[in-house]
C-alpha positions, 0 to 999 in steps of 0.5 A: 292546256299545258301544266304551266298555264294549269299552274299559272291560272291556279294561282289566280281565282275568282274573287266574289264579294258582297255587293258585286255586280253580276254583269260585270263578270267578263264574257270570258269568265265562263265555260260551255257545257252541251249536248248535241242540240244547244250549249249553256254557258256557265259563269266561275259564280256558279249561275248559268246564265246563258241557255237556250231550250231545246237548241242552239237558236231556240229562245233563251231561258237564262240570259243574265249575260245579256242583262244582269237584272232581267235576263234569269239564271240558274245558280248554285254557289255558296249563299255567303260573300266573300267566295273564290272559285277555280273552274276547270274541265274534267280532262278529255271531256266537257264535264266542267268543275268549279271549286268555291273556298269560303271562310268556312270550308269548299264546295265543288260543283259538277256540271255536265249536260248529259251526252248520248252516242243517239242524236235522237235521244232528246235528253234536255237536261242540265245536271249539277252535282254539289260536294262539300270538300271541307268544312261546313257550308252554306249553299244556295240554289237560284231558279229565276228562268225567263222564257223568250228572252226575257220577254216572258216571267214565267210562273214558278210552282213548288212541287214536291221535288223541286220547283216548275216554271210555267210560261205563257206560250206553254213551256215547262222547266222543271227544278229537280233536287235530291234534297229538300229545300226551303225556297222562297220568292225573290224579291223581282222573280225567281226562287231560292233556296239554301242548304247547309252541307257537310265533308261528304254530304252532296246535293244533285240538282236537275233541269229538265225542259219540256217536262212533266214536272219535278221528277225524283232526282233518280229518275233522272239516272245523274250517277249513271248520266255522268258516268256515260257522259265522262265514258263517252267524251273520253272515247272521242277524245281518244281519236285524237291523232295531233300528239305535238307540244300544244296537244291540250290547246288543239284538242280544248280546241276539237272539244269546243267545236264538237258542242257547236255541232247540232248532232241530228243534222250535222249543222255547225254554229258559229257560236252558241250565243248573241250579242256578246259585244265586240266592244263595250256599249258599242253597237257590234252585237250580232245573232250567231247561233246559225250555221254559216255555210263557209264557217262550218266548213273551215270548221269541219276541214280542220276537225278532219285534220286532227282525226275526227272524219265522222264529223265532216260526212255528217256536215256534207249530209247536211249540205245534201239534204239542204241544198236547194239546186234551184237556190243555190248555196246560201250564206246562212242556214238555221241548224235545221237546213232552213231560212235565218230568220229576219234579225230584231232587236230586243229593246228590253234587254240592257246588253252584255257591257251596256251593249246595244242592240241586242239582236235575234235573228241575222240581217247577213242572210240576204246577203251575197258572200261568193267566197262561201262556196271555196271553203265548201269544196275545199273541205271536201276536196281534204275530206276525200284525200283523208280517206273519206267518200262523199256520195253521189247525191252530196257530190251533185250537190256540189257539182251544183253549187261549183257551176254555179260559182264558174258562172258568178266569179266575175260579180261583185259581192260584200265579201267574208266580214259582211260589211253594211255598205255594199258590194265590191271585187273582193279579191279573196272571194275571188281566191276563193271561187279560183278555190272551188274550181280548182278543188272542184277540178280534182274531186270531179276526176274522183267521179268520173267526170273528165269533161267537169274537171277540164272545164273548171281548170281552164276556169280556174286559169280564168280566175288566177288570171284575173286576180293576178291582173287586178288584184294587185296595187299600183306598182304590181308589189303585193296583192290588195284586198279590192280590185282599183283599191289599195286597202289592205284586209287580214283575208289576204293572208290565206294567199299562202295557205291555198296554194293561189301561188309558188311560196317562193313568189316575192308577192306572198311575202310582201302581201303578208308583210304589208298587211301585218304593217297595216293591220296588226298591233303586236301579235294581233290582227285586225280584219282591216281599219276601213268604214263598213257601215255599222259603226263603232270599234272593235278587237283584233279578230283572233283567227286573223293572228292564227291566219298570221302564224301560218302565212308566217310558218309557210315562209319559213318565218318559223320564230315569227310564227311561234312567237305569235301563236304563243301569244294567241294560245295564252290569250285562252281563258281560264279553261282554254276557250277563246272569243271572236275578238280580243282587245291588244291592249290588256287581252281582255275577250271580246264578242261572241263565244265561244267562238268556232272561227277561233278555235278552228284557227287555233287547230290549223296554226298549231298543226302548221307550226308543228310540221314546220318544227318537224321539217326544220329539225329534219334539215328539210327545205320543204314549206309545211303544207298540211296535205301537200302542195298543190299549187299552180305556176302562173 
């Protein structure tokens, strides 16, 4: 993030006193460190207390964010309250810090999960190194894992370099620690132990899963882990070709999404977490460590905007190597290509905010999502026209998955939010297999395929045609969000960007005015107001307002747009990360996180509304369509 926001957000640390609950931390006050296999978040009180080993979708072994009595964390932080503490990433990386000031003097916590240029190298750990800053302080070391969501205790050993955790089915966490410690139990699980530190004086703590026991700290190699693990982040950082005036936001942004990318297939998760809820107590609390086939597409798409091309061929192998030609494209796949499993509700655990139920697993799955497709061939159409080449084998993949969207356009679906009531006409499913077809027209001249290419046009006509004809409301002003029924829906604002219509069509303004009318409470959006069958409200959907910048941007409503995306870019917690929802009222974060919608959102609108700087300040008329304008006249 800027200087500014960096100054603003300096000023206004964490403030921990004696007797505070620890689950009434914010969702939002946390940041995520990873691997290329799994992401554990880490709270500004020193405690990771979300983890899942060895993957994204694995069990938790920490989860005190889904229940701050049962879940388990794993804390360093000082052992007395009152304590303020300040996070921050080490620029260009995700290595996180985090300052802590007690009466008596400052900690600094390095946190880091290392990173290898091997997705096969398997290294499990989590490494944190303590500093004294100033002064004279004592610190605290809490181990309190609890395997398979905290359904299982396990039993902790003490060894001679740390501690090992023993669960029932097997698994092994080793505490590593480069100085000796006292621990002892606590009083309903776990161990701790404390150390006094002086100016100069470190301590490094190490987490290793599947492990043989408590290694010697320098077996672990930390000094040269962090090292590598700072070199490597800022190589990758370096790729960056976004150099405009929000450049911390978008590449915070890049970082984010990199972690929620599980390096040996190339998967990407929605976001590394369950059940954070959408609204406190309320029952919106879903399982989102999975790969949903449209999200990580938007998600790779807008990646390959901003330079990092490796990462959507490694997306479209996975498509490859996971496509069942005889299934078809399906909604959701676990980060290695197979079925989601069956969603349960964990009825141990108290809920992040008292929300309930907390769910594993996703009931979405069976689904039926015929927009999923658009955003697959989209990507690929842009990752093909920024220099990329698709394979023969991923491009019958495609070809497949496109055939199969010619024939099943004209059914019914439940749409892109997965409501719980049924199917019906979306009209932006409908957009987006007009999407596929039309992409998938280009990519198939790519191939060699004329015959495909003429063929999916004139379906594409098919399409346009039909939406045109009954997506539309009564009076023929602005596009609705179901066929024969005037509700309005966020979705509609891609209208704009995929180029379904002429910007200068009256239609587009007034289907973008309408649904900002509708749905939205100052800056923010709402994904709509209609019953969906689950029940209970929810926040303004962050990568609806980001869709609203640019729909905005391309009608050449320039102030507008800024203005919005500003709002929506200061919204960034404390280290720049952003959840699936935020409240319009006090812009407190809610749901999931972080969350890959959002910061893919955040990319494409910070591009859109830096090409439209760039056009206004060179007197052009143009509208700023990322990768030109392709658009068809009715």
């Amino acid at each position: 993030m800027d200087l500014v926001t960096i100054a603003q957000r300096l000023r206004q640390p964490f403030v921990f006193e004696v007797g505070d609950d620890p689950s009434r931390i914010p969702l939002a006050a946390r940041a995520m460190i990873g691997n290329g296999n799994t992401a554990a978040l880490v709270a500004v009180d020193g405690a990771i207390d979300w983890l899942c080993m060895p993957r994204f979708d694995s069990p938790s072994v920490f989860a005190r964010i889904l229940d701050g009595r049962r879940g388990g964390e794993m804390a360093v932080r000082p052992a007395r309250r009152p304590f303020e503490s300040l996070q921050r990433y080490d620029p260009d990386t995700n290595v996180l810090e985090t300052l802590f000031f007690t009466a008596s003097g400052a900690l600094r916590v390095v946190d880091l999960m290392p990173w290898s240029d091997d997705p096969r190298a398997s290294i499990h750990e989590v490494h944190r190194r303590v500093d004294c800053t100033s002064g004279i302080v004592e610190l605290e070391v809490v181990f309190d894992p609890r395997f398979d969501y905290a359904r299982d205790i396990p039993k902790i050993h003490v060894a001679e370099h740390g501690l090992v955790a023993e669960g029932a089915n097997g698994e092994r966490l080793a505490l590593s620690v480069s100085r000796r410690l006292a621990f002892e139990p606590l009083p309903d699980g776990g161990m701790r132990g404390t150390l006094t530190l002086k100016p100069g004086e470190h301590l490094w703590v190490v987490l290793e899963w599947n492990a043989r026991g408590a290694e010697p700290t320098a077996s672990y190699r930390p000094y040269e882990h962090l090292r590598t693990t700072r070199r490597m982040w800022r190589e990758w950082s370096a790729k960056l070709t976004y150099d405009g005036p929000w450049r911390h936001h978008v590449l915070r942004s890049a970082l984010a999404l990199k972690l929620l990318i599980y390096r040996p297939t190339g998967a990407v998760v929605a976001a590394p977490t369950t059940s954070l809820p959408e609204w406190p107590g309320g029952p919106r609390n879903w399982d989102y460590r999975f790969t949903w086939a449209r999200d990580a597409a938007m998600t790779i798409r807008a990646t390959n905007l901003i330079g990092y091309g490796a990462e959507a061929r490694d997306f479209y192998h996975f498509i490859r190597d996971t496509v069942d030609d005889d299934v078809g494209l399906e909604l959701m796949y676990t980060v290695d290509g197979k079925r989601v499993p069956e969603e349960e509700e964990l009825a141990h655990l108290a809920g992040s905010f008292d929300a309930r139920p907390v769910r594993i697993g996703n009931g979405a799955r069976d689904q039926i999502q015929l927009d999923t497709t658009g955003a697959i061939v989209d990507a690929a159409h842009l990752f093909e026209r920024f220099g990329g080449t698709l394979t023969l084998r991923a491009w019958h993949k495609l070809a497949s998955v496109i055939t199969r969207a010619e024939r099943r356009w004209r059914d019914a679906d439940h749409g892109i939010w997965e409501p719980r009531h049924g199917v019906r006409h979306n009209v932006h499913s409908k957009l987006m297999n007009w999407l596929a077809l039309d992409r998938g027209g280009h990519l198939a001249a790519s191939f060699g395929r004329s015959d495909l290419a003429e063929r999916w046009a004139k379906s594409a006509a098919e399409v346009h045609a039909d939406i045109c004809a009954h997506g539309m409301d009564s009076q023929q002003r602005h596009f609705v969000s179901i066929y024969g029924e005037e509700r309005p829906d966020a979705s509609l604002l891609l209208l704009p960007t995929v180029g379904f219509i002429p910007d200068d069509d009256p239609r587009l303004a007034a289907t973008v005015d309408w649904v900002r009318r509708e749905l939205a409470s100052g800056p923010f959006v709402y994904r709509y107001h209609d019953a969906d069958g689950v029940g209970g409200p929810e926040g303004a959907f962050v990568l609806c307002g980001f869709w609203l910048v640019e729909a905005l941007a391309l009608l050449g409503r320039l102030d507008e747009a800024r203005e919005i995306f500003v709002a929506h870019a200061d919204a960034t917690n404390h280290v720049g990360l952003l959840a699936e929802e935020i409240l319009p009222s006090d812009r407190t974060l809610l749901g999931n996180f972080p969350q890959a919608f959002s910061h893919l959102g955040l990319i494409n609108a910070a591009l859109r509304i830096d090409l439209a700087l760039r056009l206004r300040d060179e007197g052009s008329s143009r509208a700023p369509h990322l990768v030109g304008s392709i658009t068809r006249r009715p």
